[in-house]
N, CA, C and O of each residue as an XYZ file, in Angstrom:
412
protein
N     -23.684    -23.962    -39.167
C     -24.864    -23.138    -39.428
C     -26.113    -24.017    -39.426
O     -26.205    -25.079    -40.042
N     -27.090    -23.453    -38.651
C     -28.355    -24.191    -38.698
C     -29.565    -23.962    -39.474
O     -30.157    -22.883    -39.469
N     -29.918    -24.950    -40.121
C     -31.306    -24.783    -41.346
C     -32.305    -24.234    -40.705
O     -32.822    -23.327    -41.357
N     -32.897    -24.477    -39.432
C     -33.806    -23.445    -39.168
C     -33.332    -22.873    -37.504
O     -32.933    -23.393    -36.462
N     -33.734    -21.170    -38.124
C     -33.469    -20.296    -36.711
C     -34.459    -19.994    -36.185
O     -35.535    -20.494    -36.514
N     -34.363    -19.289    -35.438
C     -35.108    -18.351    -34.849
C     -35.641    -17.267    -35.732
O     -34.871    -16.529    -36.346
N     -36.705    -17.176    -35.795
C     -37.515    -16.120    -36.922
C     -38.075    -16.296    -38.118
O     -38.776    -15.481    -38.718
N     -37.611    -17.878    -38.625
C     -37.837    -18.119    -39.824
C     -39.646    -18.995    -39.682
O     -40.216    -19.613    -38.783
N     -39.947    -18.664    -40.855
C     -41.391    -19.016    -41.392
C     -41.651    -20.404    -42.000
O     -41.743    -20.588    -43.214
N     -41.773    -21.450    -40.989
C     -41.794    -22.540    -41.016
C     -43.668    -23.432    -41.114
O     -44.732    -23.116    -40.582
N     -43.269    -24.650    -42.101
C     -44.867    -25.441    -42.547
C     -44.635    -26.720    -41.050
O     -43.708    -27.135    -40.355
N     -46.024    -26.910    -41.177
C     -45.536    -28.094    -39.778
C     -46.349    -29.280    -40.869
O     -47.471    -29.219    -41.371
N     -45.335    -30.287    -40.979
C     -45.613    -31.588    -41.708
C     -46.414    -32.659    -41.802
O     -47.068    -33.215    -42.684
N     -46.060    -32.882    -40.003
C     -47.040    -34.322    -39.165
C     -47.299    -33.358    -38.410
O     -46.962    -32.196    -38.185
N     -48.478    -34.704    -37.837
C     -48.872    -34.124    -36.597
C     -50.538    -33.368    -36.710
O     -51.106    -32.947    -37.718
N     -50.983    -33.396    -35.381
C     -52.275    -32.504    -35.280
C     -52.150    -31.587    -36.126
O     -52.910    -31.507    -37.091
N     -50.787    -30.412    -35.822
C     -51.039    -29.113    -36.818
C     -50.350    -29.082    -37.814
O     -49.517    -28.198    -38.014
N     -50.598    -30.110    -38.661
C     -50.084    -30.044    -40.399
C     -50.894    -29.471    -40.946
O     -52.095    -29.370    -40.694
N     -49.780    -28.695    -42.413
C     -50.467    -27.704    -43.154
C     -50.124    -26.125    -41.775
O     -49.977    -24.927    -42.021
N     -50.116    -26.485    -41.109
C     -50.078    -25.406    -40.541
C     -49.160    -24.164    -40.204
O     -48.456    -24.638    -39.313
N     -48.687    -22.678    -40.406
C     -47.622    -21.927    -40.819
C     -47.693    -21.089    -39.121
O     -48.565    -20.660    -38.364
N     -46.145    -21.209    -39.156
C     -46.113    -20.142    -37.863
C     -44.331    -19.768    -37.885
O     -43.501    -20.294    -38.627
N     -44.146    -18.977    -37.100
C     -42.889    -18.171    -37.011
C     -41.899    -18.895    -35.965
O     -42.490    -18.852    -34.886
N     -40.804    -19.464    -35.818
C     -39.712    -19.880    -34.981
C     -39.722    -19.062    -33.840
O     -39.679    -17.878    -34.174
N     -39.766    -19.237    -32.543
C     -39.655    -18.630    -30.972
C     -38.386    -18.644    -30.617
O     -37.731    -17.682    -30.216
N     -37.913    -20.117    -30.816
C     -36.837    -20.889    -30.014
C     -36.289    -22.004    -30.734
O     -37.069    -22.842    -31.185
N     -35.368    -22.096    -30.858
C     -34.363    -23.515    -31.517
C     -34.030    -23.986    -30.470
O     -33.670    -23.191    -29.602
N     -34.025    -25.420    -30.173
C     -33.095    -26.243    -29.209
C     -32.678    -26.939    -29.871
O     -33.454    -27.843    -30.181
N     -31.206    -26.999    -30.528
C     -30.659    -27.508    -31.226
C     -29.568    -28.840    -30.390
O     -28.792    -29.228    -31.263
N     -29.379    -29.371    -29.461
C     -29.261    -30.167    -28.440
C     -30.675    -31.231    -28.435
O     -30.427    -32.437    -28.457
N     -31.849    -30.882    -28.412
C     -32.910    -32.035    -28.080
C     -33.231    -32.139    -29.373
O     -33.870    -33.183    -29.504
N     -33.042    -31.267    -30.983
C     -33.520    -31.150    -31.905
C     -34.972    -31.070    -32.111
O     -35.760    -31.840    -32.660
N     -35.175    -29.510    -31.307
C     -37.020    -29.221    -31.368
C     -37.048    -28.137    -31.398
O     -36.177    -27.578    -30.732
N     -37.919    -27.360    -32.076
C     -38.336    -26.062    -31.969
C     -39.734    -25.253    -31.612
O     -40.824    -25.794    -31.796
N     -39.643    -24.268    -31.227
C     -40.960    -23.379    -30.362
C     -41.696    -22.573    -31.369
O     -41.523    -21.355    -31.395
N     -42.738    -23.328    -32.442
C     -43.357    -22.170    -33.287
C     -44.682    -21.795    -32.702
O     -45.553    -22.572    -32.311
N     -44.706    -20.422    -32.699
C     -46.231    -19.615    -32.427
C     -47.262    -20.040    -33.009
O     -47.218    -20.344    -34.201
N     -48.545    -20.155    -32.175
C     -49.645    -20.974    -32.622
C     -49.879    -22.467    -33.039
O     -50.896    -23.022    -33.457
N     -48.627    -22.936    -32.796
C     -48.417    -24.695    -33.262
C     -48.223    -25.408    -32.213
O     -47.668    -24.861    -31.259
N     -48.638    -26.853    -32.107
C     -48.605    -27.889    -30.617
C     -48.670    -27.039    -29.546
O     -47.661    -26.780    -28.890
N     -50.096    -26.426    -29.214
C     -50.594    -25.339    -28.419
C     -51.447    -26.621    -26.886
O     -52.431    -27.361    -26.868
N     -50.314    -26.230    -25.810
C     -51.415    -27.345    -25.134
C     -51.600    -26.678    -23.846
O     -51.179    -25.524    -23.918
N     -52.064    -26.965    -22.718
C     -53.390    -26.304    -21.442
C     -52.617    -26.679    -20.719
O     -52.272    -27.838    -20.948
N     -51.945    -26.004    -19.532
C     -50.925    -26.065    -18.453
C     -51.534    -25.493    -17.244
O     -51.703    -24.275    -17.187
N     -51.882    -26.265    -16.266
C     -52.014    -25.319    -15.024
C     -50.950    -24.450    -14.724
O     -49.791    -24.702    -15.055
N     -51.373    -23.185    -13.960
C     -50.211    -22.247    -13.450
C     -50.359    -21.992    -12.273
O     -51.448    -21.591    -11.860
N     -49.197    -22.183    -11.384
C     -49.769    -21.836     -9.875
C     -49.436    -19.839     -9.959
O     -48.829    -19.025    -10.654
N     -50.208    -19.885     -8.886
C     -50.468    -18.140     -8.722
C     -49.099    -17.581     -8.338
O     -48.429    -17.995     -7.391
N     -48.734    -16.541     -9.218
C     -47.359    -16.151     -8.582
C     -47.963    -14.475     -8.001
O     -49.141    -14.200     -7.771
N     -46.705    -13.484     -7.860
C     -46.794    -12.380     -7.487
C     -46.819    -11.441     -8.580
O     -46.979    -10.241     -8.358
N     -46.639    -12.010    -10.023
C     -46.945    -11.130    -11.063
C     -48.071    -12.051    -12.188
O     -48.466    -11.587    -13.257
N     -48.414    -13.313    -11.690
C     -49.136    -14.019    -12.687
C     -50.257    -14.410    -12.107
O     -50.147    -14.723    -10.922
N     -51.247    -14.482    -12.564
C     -52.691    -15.251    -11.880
C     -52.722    -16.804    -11.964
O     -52.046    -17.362    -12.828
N     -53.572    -17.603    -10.995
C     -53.238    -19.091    -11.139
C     -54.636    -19.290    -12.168
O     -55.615    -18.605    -12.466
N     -54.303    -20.139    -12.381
C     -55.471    -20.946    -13.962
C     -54.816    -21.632    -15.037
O     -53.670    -22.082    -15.023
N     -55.801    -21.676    -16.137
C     -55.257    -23.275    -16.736
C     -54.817    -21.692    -18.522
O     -55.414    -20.886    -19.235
N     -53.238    -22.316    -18.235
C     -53.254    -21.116    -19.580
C     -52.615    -22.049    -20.589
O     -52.136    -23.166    -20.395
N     -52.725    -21.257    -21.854
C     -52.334    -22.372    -23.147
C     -50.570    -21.917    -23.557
O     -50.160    -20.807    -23.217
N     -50.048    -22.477    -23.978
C     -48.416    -22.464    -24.392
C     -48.141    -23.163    -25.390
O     -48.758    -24.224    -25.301
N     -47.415    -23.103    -26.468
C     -46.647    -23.814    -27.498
C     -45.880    -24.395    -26.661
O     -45.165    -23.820    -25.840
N     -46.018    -25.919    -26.869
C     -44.799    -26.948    -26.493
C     -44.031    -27.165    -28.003
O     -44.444    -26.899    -29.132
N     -42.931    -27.671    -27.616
C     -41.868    -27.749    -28.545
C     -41.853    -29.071    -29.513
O     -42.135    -30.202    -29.117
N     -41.442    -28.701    -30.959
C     -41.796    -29.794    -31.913
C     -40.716    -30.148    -32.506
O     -40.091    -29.343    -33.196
N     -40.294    -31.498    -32.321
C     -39.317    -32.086    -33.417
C     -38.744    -30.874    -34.712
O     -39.539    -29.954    -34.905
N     -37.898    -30.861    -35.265
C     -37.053    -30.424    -36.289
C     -37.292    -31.348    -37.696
O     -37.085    -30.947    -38.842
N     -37.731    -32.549    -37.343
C     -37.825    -33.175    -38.558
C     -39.191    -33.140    -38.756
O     -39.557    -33.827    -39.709
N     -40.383    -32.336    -37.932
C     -41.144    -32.298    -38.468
C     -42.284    -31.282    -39.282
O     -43.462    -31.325    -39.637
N     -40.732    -30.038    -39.340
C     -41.053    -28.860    -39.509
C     -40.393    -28.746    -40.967
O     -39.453    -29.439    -41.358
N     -40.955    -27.895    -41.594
C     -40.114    -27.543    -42.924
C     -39.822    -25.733    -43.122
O     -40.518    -24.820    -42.680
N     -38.907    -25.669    -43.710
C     -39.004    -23.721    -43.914
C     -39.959    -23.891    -44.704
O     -40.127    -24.989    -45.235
N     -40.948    -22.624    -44.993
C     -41.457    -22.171    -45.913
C     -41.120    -21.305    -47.113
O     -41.388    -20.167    -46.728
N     -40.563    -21.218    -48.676
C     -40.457    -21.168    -49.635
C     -41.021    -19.870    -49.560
O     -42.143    -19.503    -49.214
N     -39.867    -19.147    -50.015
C     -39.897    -17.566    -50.100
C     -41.034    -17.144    -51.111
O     -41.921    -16.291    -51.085
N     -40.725    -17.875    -51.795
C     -41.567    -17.559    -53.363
C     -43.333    -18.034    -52.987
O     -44.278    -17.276    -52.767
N     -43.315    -19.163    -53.013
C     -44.734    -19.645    -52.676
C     -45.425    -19.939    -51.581
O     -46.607    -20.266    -51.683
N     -44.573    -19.842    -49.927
C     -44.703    -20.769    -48.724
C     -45.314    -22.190    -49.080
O     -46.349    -22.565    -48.527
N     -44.814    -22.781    -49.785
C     -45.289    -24.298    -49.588
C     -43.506    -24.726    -48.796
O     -42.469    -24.064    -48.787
N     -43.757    -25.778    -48.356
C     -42.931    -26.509    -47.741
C     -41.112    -26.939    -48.849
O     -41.153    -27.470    -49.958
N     -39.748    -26.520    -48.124
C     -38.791    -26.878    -48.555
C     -37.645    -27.235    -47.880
O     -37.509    -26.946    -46.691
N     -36.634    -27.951    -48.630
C     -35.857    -28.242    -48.095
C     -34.395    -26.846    -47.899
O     -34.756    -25.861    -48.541
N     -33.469    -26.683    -47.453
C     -32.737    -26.227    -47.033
C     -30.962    -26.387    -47.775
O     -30.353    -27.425    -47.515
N     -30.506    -25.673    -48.362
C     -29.244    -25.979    -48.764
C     -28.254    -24.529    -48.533
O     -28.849    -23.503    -48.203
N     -27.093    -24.497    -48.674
C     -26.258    -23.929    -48.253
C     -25.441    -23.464    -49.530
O     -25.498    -24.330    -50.404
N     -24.748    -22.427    -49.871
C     -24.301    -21.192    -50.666
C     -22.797    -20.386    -50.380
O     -22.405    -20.057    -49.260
N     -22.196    -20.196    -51.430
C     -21.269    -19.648    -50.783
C     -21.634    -18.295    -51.651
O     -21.793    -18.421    -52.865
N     -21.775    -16.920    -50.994
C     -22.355    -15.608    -51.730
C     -21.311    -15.031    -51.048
O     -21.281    -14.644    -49.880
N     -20.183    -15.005    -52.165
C     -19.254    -13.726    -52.483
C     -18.352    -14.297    -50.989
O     -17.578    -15.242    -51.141
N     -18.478    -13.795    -49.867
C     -17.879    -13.934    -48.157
C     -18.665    -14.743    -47.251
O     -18.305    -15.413    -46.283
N     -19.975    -14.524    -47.829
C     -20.974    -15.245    -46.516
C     -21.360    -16.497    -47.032
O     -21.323    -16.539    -48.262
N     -21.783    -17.714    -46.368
C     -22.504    -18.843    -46.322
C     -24.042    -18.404    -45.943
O     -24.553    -18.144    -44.853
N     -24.609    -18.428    -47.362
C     -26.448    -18.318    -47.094
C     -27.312    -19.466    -47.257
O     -27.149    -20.264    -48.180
N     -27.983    -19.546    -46.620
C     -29.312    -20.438    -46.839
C     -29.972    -20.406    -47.919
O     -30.364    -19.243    -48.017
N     -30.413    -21.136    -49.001
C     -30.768    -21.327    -49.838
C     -32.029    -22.102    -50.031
O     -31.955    -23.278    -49.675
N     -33.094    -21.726    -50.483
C     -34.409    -22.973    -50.755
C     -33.878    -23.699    -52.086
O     -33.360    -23.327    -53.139
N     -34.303    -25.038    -51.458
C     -33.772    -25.984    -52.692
C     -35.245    -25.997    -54.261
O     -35.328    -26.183    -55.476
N     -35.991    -25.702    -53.214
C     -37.445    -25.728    -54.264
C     -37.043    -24.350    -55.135
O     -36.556    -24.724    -56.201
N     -37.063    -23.566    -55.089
C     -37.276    -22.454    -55.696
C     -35.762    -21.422    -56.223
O     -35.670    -20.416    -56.926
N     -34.644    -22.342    -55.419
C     -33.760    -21.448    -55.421
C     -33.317    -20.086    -54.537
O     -32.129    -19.903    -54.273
N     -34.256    -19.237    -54.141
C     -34.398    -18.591    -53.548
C     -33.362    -18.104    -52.483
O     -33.264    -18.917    -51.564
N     -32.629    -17.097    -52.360
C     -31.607    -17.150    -50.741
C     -32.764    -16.571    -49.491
O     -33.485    -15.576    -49.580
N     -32.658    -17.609    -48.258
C     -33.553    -17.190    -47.390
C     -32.906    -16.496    -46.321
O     -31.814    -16.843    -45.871
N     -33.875    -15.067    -45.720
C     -33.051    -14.097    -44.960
C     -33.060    -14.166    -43.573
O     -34.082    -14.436    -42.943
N     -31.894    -13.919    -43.017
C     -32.325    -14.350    -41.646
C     -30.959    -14.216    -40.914
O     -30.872    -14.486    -39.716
């Protein structure tokens, strides 16, 4: 089971956009990086296709795993991640707050 998925509400640590909160796109759990909305936003030329126009458009490139944290159900400040055994299922747990995180 992986500490952060897809969907979850993640703080970005380092980096240009620290302090900064955005939502999981994509896990690549193989290169250990993930795709959050509005974070490491950078300017890509596009060549002209048959459904896209050519110009310079912006995209989330993908950010390290170690330099992301979940955000804390209770407060969104930045936490770590622990694991639960609830009743049948294995849940995610915030270590700051306790909290089971949903997902």
């Amino acid at each position: 089971m992986q500490k952060i998925r897809k969907g979850d509400k993640v703080v970005v640590l380092t980096g240009k956009d620290k302090g900064r909160t955005g939502e999981v796109i994509q896990v690549m759990p193989k290169e250990d990086r993930a795709v959050v909305r509005g974070v490491n936003v950078v300017k890509r030329h596009q060549r002209q296709t048959q459904n896209q126009e050519a110009g310079i458009i912006s995209k989330e490139a993908p950010i390290h795993l170690s330099n992301i944290a979940i955000a804390d159900p209770k407060d969104g400040k930045p936490t770590r991640v622990g694991f639960k055994i609830d009743g049948e299922k294995k849940v995610r747990v915030a270590k700051r707050s306790g909290e089971v995180i949903d997902g």
